[in-house]
N, C-alpha and C positions, 0 to 999 in steps of 0.2 A: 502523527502519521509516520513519520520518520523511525520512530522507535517500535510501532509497528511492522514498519518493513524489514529493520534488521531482527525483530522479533522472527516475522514470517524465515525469513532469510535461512536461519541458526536452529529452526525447527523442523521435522518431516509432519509436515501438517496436510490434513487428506483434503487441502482446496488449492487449485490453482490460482495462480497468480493471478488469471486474468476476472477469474472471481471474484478476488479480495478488491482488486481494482474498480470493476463493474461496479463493487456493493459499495464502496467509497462515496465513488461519481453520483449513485442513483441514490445514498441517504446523506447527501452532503449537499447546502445548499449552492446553486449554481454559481455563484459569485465566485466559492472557494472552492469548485469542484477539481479544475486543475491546478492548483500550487496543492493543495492535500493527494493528489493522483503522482504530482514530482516528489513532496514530502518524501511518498511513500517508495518511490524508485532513488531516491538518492539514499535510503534508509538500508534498502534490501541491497545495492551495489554495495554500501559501505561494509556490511557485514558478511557479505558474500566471499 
């Protein structure tokens, strides 16, 4: 996830953020849904 968000981050890609985050939480199961939801925000800040 992290490498996805600096992916996201470094790309002009036609989904928001809060999309990619949604679609994380909702095909991820709930146990990891929020540390892969941080994964993916400490991912996008670092390449930002």
């Amino acid at each position: 996830m992290v490498l996805l968000g600096a992916l996201f981050a470094g790309a002009a890609l036609p989904v928001s953020v809060d999309h990619i985050k949604a679609a994380i939480v909702a095909n991820t199961k709930k146990a990891f849904a929020e540390i892969n939801a941080k994964a993916f925000d400490l991912g996008f800040q670092a390449a930002a």
